[in-house]
C-alpha positions as CSV (number, residue, x, y, z in Angstrom):
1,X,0.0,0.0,0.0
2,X,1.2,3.7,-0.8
3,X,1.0,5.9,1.7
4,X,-1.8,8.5,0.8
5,X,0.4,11.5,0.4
6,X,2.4,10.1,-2.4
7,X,-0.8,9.6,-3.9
8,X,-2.2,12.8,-3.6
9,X,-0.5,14.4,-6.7
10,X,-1.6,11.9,-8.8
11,X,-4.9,12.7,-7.5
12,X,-5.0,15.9,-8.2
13,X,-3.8,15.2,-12.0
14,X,-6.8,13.3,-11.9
15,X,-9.4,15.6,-11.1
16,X,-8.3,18.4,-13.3
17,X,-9.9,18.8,-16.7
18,X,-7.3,18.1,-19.7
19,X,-8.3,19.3,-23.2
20,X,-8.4,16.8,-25.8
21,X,-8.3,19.4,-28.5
22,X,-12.4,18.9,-29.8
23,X,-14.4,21.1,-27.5
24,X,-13.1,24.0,-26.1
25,X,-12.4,24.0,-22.3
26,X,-12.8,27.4,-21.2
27,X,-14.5,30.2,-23.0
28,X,-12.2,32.3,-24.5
29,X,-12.0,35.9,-22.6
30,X,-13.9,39.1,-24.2
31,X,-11.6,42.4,-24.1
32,X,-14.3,45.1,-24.7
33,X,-12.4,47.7,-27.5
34,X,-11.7,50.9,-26.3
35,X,-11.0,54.0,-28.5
36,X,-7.6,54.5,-28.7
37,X,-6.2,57.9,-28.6
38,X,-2.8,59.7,-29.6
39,X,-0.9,61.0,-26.7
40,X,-0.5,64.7,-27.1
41,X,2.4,66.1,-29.6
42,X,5.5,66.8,-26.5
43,X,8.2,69.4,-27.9
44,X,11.6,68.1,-26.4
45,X,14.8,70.1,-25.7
46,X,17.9,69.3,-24.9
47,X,16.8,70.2,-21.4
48,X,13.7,68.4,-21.1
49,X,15.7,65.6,-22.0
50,X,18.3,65.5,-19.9
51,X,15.4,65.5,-17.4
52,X,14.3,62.4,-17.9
53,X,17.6,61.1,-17.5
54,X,17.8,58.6,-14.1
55,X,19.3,60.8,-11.3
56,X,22.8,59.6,-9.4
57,X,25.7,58.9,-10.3
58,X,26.4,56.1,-12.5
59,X,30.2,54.5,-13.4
60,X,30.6,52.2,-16.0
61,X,33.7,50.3,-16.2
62,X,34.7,48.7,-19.4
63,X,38.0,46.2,-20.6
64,X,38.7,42.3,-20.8
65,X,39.1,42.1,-17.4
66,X,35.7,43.0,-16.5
67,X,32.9,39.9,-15.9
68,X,29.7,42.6,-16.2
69,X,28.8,45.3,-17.8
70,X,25.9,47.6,-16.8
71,X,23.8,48.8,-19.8
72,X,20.4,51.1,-19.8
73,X,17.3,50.5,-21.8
74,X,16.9,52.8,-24.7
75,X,13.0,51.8,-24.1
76,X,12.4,53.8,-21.1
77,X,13.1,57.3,-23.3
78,X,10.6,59.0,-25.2
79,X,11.9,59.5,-28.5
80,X,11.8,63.1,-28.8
81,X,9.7,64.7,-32.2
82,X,11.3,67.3,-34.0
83,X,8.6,68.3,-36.6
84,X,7.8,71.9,-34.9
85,X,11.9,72.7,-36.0
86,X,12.0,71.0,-40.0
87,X,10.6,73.2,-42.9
88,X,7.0,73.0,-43.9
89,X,8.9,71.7,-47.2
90,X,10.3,68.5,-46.0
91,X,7.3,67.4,-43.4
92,X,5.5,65.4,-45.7
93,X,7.5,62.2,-46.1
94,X,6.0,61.2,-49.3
95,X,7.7,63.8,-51.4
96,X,11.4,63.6,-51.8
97,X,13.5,66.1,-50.4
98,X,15.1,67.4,-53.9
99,X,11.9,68.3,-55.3
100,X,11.8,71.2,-53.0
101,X,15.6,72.3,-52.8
102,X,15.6,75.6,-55.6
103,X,12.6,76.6,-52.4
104,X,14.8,76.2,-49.4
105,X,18.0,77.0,-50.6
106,X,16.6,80.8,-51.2
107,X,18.2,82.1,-48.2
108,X,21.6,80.9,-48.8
109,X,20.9,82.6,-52.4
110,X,20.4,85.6,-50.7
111,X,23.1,85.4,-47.9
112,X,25.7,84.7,-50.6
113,X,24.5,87.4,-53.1
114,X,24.4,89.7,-50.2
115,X,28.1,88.9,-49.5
116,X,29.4,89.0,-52.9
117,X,27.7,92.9,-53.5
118,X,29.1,93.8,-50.0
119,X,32.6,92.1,-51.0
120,X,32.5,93.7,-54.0
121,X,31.8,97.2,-52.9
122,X,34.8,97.2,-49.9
123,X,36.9,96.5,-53.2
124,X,35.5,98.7,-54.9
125,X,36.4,101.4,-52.2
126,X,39.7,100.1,-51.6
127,X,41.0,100.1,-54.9
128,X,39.3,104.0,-55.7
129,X,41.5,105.0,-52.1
130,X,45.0,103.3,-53.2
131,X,44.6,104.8,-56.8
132,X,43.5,108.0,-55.0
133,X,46.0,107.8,-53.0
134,X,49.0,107.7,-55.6
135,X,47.6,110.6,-57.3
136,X,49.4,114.1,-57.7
137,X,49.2,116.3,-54.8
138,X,48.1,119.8,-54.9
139,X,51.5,121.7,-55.0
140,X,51.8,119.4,-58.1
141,X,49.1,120.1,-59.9
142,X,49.2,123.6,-59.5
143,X,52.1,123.5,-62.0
144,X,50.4,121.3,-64.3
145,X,49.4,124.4,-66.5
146,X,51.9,127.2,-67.5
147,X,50.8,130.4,-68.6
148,X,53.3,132.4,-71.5
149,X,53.3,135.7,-72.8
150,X,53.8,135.4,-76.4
151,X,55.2,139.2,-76.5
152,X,58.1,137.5,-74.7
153,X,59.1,135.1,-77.2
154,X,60.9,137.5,-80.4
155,X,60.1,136.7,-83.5
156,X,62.8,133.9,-85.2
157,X,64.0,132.8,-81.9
158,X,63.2,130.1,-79.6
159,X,62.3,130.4,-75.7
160,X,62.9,127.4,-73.6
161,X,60.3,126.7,-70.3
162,X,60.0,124.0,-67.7
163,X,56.9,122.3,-67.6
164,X,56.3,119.5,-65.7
165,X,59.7,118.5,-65.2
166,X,60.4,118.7,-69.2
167,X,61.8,121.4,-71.1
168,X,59.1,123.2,-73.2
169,X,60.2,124.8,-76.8
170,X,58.2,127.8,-78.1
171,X,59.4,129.2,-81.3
172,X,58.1,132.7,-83.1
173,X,58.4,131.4,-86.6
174,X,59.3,134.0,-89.3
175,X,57.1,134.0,-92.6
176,X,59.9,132.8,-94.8
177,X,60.5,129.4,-92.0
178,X,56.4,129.2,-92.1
179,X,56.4,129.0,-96.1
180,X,60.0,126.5,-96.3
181,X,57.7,124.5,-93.6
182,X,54.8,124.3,-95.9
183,X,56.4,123.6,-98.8
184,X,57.9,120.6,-97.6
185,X,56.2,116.8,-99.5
186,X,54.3,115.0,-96.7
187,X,55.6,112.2,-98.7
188,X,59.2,112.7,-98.6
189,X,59.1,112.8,-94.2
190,X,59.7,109.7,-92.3
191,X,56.5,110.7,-89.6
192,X,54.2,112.2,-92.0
193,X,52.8,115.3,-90.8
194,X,51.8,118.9,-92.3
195,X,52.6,122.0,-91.1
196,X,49.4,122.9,-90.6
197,X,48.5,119.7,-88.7
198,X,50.6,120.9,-86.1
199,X,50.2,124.5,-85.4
200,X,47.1,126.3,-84.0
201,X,49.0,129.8,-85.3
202,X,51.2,129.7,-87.8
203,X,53.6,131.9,-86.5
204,X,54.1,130.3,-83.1
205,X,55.8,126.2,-82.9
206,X,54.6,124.7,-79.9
207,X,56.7,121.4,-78.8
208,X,58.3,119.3,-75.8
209,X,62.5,119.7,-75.8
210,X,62.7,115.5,-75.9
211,X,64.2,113.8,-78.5
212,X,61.8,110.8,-79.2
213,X,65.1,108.5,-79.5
214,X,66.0,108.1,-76.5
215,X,65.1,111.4,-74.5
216,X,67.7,113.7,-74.9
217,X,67.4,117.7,-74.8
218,X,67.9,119.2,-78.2
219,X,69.5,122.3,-79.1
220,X,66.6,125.0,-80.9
221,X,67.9,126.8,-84.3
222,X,70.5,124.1,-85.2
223,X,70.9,121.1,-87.5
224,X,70.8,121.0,-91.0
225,X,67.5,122.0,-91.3
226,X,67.5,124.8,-88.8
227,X,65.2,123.8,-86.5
228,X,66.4,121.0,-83.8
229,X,68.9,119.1,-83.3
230,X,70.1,116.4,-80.6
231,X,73.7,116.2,-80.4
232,X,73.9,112.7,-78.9
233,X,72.6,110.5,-81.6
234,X,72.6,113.6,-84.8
235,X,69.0,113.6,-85.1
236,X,67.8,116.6,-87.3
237,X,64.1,118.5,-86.9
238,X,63.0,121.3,-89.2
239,X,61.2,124.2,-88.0
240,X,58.2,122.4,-87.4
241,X,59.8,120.1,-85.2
242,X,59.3,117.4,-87.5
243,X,62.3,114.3,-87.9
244,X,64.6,115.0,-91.1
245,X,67.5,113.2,-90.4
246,X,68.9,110.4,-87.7
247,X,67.5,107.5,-85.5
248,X,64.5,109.6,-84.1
249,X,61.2,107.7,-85.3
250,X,59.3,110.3,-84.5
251,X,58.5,113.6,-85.0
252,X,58.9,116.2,-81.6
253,X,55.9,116.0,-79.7
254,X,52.7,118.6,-79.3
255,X,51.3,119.4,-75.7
256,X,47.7,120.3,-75.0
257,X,47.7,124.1,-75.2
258,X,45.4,127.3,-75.8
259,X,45.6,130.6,-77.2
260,X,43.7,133.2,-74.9
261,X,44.7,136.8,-76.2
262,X,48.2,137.1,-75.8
263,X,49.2,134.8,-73.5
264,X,49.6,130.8,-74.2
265,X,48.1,128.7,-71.3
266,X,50.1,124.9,-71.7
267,X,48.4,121.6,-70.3
């Protein structure tokens, strides 16, 4: 005979009810449906979130010697929602991004338009102050102009003036050097130029003293042809400062000048 407690499990097994997988032992349980409803939208900073953090101090100790590690649930943190700081144009996450990037890149458009008419004005204005800057001064340009009586100058001679650091030639022409001047074939001259062309009155030659060789002062009413002539290289001018003979190329050249009664205002 078994004693009656070791029989008393196998009685139990016996008196429960064991399925046999044709009728259902227990009805199955009702949940009554409830309406389910969105939590309201939360706005998170990064100081709300550091909130929710777990207060203390924790210390987590890492390396092959360690046998544990201590790790914290991701799923105890609200994931925060950051739709109330992206652009209305990239909410909807149907449409792709690059449809709408001529619309949001406007401001950078205009930030780096901004900064290119502001970079180019400061140049602009720096470059107007250094050439400004290297400019003549006022003591200088108060001798950019000379003023000449003509009664000064005797007729068939040659007056020589500073102006502008150069010497200035003005020659009272006689009417026989006027007609010899005239007469002269354009043709026949190595810088073609008339008489006329380079007179404003006939009777008074106009020129710079610098040889257009190399720069060198020439003497008035010598050379051959009794106007000019550089004794460094033998270059020859006429009356009308014109080349005649040597390595000159060109003929002597003509400043800006004005006639205003009797006086000759230069530059």
């Amino acid at each position: 005979m078994l004693q009656s407690s070791k029989l008393s499990c196998y009685v139990r097994s016996a008196n429960q009810v064991v399925s046999n997988n044709l009728k259902q032992a227990t009805p199955n349980a009702v949940i009554p449906k409830k309406a389910i409803t969105k939590p309201p939208l939360e706005v998170h900073t990064s100081y709300t979130l550091s909130r929710q953090l777990p207060l203390g101090k924790f210390v987590t100790v890492s390396g092959p010697a360690v046998s544990t590690q201590v790790r914290f649930a991701h799923t105890d943190i609200k994931v925060p929602d950051f739709s109330s700081y992206r652009r209305t144009q990239v909410i909807d996450p149907n449409v792709k991004s690059s449809s709408t990037v001529d619309e949001r890149q406007n401001m950078t458009y205009l930030i780096a338009g901004g900064g290119l008419i502001g970079t180019m004005y400061s140049a602009k204005a720096l470059v107007t102050k250094f050439i400004s800057s290297m400019s003549a001064s006022a003591d200088v340009l108060a001798l950019a102009k000379i003023e000449v009586k003509l009664s000064e100058v005797p007729e068939g001679k040659s007056v020589t003036f500073k102006w502008r650091g150069k010497p200035l030639f003005i020659r009272h022409r006689t009417a026989e050097e006027i007609e010899a001047e005239r007469s002269v074939p354009v043709s026949s001259l190595r810088d073609p130029q008339h008489d006329d062309e380079r007179v404003k009155r006939p009777e008074f030659l106009i020129v710079l003293g610098v040889c257009t060789h190399l720069g060198c002062v020439p003497i008035a009413n010598a050379g051959d042809f009794g106007g000019y002539y550089c004794p460094c290289h033998g270059s020859h001018y006429d009356a009308s400062g014109r080349i005649r003979k040597g390595p000159a190329p060109l003929n002597l050249e003509i400043p800006d000048y004005e006639f205003v009664d009797d006086l000759v205002i230069v530059g």
